[in-house]
Every structure is written in C-alpha cells, then in structure tokens.
C-alpha positions as CSV (number, residue, x, y, z in Angstrom):
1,X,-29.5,83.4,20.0
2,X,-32.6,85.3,19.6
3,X,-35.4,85.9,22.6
4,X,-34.7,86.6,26.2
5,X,-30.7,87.4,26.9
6,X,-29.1,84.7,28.5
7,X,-27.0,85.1,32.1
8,X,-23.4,84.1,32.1
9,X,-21.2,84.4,35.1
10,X,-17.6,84.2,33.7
11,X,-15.2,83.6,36.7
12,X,-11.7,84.1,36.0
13,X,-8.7,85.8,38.2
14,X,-6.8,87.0,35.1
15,X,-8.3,90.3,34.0
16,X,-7.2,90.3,30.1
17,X,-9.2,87.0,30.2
18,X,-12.3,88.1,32.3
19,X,-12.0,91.4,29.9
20,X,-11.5,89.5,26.7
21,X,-14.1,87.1,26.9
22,X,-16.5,89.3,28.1
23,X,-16.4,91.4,25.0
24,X,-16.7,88.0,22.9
25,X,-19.9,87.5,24.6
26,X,-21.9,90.4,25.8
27,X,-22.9,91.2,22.0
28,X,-25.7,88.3,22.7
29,X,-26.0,87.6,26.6
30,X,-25.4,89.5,29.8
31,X,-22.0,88.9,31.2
32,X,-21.2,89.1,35.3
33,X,-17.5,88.4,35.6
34,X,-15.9,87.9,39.0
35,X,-12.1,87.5,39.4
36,X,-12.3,85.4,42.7
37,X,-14.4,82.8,44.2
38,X,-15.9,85.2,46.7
39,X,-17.1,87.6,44.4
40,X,-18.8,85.2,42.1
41,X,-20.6,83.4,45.3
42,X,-21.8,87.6,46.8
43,X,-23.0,88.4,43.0
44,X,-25.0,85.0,43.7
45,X,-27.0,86.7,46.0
46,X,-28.0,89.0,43.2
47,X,-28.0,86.8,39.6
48,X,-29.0,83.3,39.0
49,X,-26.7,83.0,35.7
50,X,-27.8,80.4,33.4
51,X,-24.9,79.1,32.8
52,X,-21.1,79.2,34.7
53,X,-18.0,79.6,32.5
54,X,-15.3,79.0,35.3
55,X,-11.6,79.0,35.2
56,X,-9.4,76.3,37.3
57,X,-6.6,78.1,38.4
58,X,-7.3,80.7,40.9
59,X,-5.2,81.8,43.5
60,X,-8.3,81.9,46.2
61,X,-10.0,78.7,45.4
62,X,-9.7,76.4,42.5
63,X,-11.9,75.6,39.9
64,X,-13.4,72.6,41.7
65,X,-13.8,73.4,45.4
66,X,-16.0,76.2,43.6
67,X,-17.8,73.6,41.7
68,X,-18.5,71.5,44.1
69,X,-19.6,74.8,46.5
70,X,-22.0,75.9,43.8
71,X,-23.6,72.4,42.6
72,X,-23.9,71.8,46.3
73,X,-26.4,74.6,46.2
74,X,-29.9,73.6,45.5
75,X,-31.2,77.0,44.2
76,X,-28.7,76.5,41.0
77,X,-29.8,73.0,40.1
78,X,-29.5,71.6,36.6
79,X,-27.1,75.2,35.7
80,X,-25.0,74.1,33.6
81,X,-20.9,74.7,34.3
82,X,-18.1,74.5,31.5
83,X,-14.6,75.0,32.9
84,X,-12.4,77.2,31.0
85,X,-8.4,76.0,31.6
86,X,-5.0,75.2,30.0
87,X,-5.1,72.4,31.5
88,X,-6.1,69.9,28.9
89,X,-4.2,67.0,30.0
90,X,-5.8,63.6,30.4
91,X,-6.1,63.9,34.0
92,X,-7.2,67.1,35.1
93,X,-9.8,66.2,31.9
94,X,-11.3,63.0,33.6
95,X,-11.2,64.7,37.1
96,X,-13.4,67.3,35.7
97,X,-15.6,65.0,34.3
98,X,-16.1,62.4,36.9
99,X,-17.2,65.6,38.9
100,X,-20.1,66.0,36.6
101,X,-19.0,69.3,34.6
102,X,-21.1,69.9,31.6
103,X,-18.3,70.6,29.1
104,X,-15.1,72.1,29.3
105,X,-12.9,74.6,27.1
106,X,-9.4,74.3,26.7
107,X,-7.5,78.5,26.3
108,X,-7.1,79.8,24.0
109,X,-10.1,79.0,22.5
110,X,-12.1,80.7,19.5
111,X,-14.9,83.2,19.0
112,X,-16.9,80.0,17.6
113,X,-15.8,77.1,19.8
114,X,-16.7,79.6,23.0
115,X,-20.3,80.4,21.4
116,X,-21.4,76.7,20.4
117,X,-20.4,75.5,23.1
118,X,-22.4,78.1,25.6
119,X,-25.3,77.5,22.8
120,X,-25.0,73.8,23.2
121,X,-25.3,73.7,26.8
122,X,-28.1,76.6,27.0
123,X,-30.8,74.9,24.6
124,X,-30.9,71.0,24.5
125,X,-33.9,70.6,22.9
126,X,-32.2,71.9,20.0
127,X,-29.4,68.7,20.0
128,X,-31.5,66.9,17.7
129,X,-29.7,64.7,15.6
130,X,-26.5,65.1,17.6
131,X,-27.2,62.7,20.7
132,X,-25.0,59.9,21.1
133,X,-25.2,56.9,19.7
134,X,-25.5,53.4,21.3
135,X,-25.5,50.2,20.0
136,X,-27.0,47.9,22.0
137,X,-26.4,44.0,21.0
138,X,-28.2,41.2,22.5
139,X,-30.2,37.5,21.1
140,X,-33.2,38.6,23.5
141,X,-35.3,41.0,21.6
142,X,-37.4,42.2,25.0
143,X,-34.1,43.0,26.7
144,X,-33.3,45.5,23.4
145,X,-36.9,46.9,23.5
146,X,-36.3,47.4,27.0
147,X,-32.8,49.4,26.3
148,X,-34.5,51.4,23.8
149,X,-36.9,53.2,25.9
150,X,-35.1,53.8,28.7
151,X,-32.5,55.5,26.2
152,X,-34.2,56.8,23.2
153,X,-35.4,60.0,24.9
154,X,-31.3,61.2,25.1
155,X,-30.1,58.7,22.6
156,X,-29.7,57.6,19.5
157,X,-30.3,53.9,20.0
158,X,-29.5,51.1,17.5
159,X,-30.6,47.6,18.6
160,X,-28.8,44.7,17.3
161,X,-30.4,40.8,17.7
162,X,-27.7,38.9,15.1
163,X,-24.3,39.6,16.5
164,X,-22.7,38.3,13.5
165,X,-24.1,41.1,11.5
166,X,-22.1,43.7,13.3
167,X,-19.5,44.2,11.0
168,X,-22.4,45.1,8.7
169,X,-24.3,47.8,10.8
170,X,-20.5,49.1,12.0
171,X,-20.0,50.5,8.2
172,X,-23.4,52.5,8.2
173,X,-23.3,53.9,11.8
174,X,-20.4,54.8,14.5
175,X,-21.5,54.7,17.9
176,X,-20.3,56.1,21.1
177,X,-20.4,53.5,23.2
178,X,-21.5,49.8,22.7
179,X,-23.8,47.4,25.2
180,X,-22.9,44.0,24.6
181,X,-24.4,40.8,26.2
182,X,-22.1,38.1,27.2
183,X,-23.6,35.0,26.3
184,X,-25.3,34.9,22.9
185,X,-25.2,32.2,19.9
186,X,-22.6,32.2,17.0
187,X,-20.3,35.4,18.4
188,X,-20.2,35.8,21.9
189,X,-20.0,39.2,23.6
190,X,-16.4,38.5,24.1
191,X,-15.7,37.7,20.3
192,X,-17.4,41.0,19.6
193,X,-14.3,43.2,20.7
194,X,-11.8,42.7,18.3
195,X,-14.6,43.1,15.3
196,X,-14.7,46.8,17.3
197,X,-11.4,47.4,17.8
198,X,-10.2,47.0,14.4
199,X,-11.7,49.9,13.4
200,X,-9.8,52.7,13.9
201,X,-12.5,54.8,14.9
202,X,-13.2,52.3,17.8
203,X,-10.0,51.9,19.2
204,X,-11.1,53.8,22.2
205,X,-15.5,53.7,22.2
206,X,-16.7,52.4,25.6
207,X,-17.9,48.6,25.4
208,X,-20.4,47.6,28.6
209,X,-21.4,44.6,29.1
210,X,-24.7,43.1,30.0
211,X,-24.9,39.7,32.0
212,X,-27.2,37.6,33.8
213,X,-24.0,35.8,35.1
214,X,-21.6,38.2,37.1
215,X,-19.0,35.9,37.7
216,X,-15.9,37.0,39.0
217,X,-14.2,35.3,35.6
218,X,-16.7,37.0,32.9
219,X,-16.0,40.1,35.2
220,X,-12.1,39.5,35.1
221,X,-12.0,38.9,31.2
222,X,-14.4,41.5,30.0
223,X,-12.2,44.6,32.0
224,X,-9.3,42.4,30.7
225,X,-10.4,42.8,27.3
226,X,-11.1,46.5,27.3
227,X,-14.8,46.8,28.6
228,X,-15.4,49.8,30.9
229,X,-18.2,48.5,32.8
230,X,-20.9,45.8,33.2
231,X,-24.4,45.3,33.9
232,X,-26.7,42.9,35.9
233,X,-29.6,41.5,34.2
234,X,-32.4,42.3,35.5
235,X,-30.9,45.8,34.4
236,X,-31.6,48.6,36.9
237,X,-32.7,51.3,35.3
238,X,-31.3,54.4,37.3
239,X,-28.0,52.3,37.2
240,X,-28.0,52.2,33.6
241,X,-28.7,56.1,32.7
242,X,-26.0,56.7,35.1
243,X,-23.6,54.4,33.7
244,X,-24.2,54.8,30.2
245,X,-24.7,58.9,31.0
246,X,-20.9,58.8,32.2
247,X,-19.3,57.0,29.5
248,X,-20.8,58.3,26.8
249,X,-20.0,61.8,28.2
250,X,-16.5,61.2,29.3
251,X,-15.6,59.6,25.8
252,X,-17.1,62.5,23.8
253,X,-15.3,64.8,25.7
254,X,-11.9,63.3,25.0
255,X,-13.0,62.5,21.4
256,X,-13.4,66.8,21.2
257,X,-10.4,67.5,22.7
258,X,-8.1,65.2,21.0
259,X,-9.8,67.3,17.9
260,X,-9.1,70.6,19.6
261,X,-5.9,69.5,19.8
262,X,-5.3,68.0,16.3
263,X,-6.8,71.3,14.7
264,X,-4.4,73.9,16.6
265,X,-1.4,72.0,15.4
C-alpha cells in the first residue's frame, strides 16, 4: 500500500460502522464516508473515490438502486464497488452479483479480510498467479488454441485434447469452471460430468458446454445434468468473456463465502 493514497467512499447509515471502519482504513487511504445516498452522490461532485465500499440496508435508498445510480454514471467507469452487508444469504449474494458488483463483504468482517479485499480490487495487475482457472476440453486442437487466447490474458487456461485423460489432469490442477465440447471420441462431453462431480471439490464448479449442434435435446440434457450454460460453435467471442466472466465470478464468490462462513463458526 505504498505510493499515491488511494480514495474510498465508505457509505453506510449506521454511524458506529461509518466510524469504525473508517479508523481501520484511513491509516493507508483517504476515507469520505457518507451515511445516506444523497450525501455520497453531492460528495461526488467533489471526489472521484477509487473504489466504493457500500452498505445494503439504508433507510433512504438501498444498496442497489445506489449501485445501479452510480455505475449508470459514465465519469465513474471501471470503479470498482464491494458491498458491505449481513446479508450473506444465497440470494441477496447472486442478486449482487448478477448486478456486476466487484466483491462483496459479509459484517462483521476483519481488519485483514477488509484490507485484501480493497487491495485486491485496487491493483489487478498484481493478481498474478491468482486468476481463475479453466479447463477447456475439446478433440479439436484449433478450437483450444482459440480458447486460450481469448482467455489467457485473465485466465489461467488449461487445454485438454484426450478427454479420457481428465481424471489425470483433475489430480494436478482444480479449476473454476470447466468448457466441455459435446461430441468428442471415447468420453463424450456428457460422460465427462460424473468424472467432475465425484470430486468433492467439484460438486459445485460451473461446467459450459461447447457445441456445433444446439439441439433442443443436447440443450435439455446438458442443463439436466448440471451445466450452467452452453456455447455455439463458431464461438462468439464477446459472448464467451461474458459468459465465462460471470460464472467464474459468481462461483468464486460463493466458494469465499461458504469459507467466510466455515471460519467464523
């Protein structure tokens, strides 16, 4: 945390909170807080934060009309926003991501899980080693090259010709999500799921599936079977960042807070 001081705008209506965290935080950025919607939007006017730590409950405007109020705002493009809430039910979870937040933080929350996450979302070039992982499993070689570069730059990408070998390459690495073709020789993409979900680690990872033939009946048993999406070959690729972006992010998310969870008990 060393250079230039980041901005944070820390919106919250309780003031022990606003007060609390604040004092957590302003040792190594500058803090604004605002205790309603309306103040945070007129100190706008005034600070372009880098980054928005924003509580869900408040009694003026929730957490999400202001989301939506500030993102719709083109001056604060790409700032990130992590909501703070005691919320951390599956629901309000999922809602929060399919908005497009950048992280969230379930209260109360540590000194440490409040600073890497802020760190996290301030300096991505310092991920490194932690991007997800894919595993991308196909018989046509050029449609894996082609995976590869259109993910590598904010992926780990493993690429996998010999389905049968999966088992193998599932003891050395543990993906985040999986991109599996439908029709390939010796173990179909279909075959492929139970090989996943026996591992215990996998019960949940997101499987996609790539096809050249989007029947309504590959279609039917691939969400039947517990895939979360599918693909048309020729794959589009603005539809693919965007698919693979989302379920990457919204399994990583609950992976963390199932931890969160686990380690408070």
């Amino acid at each position: 945390m060393n250079g230039t001081r980041k901005k944070i705008m820390l919106i919250d209506d309780i003031n022990y909170h606003l007060m609390s965290t604040k004092e957590r935080l302003k040792a190594y950025y500058d803090v604004y807080t605002a205790r309603t919607a309306e103040i945070f939007f007129e100190t706008l006017e005034n600070v372009t934060p880098d980054i928005v730590l924003l509580d869900i409950n408040m009694p003026d405007a929730d957490g999400y009309e202001v989301f939506d109020r500030f993102k719709a705002d083109t001056r604060f493009d790409g700032i990130p926003v992590v909501f703070l809430t005691s919320q951390n039910d599956r629901k309000n979870i999922i809602k929060s991501m399919n908005l497009g937040v950048s992280d969230f933080i379930t209260k109360p929350y540590t000194d440490t899980e409040l600073t890497e996450c802020i760190e996290y979302q301030l300096h991505p070039e310092k991920r490194g080693t932690n991007k997800p992982i894919i595993l991308a499993v196909d018989d046509n070689p050029s449609i894996l090259k082609t995976l590869n570069a259109l993910l590598q730059e904010d992926y780990t990408v493993y690429t996998l010709p010999e389905p049968d070998k999966m088992q193998v390459l599932l003891g050395i690495v543990t993906p985040d999500l999986f991109l599996l073709d439908y029709m390939m020789p010796v173990i179909n993409g279909f075959d492929l799921v139970p090989v996943i979900r026996k591992i215990p680690v996998h019960a949940e990872t997101p499987i996609m599936y790539l096809t050249s033939e989007a029947t309504i009946d590959n279609i039917s048993v691939a969400m039947t079977i517990g895939a979360c999406d599918f693909l048309v070959k020729p794959i589009n690729d603005r539809i693919l960042r965007e698919k693979v972006a989302m379920h990457t992010k919204n399994f990583i998310m609950m992976r963390r807070l199932r931890e969160l969870d686990t380690n408070r008990r």
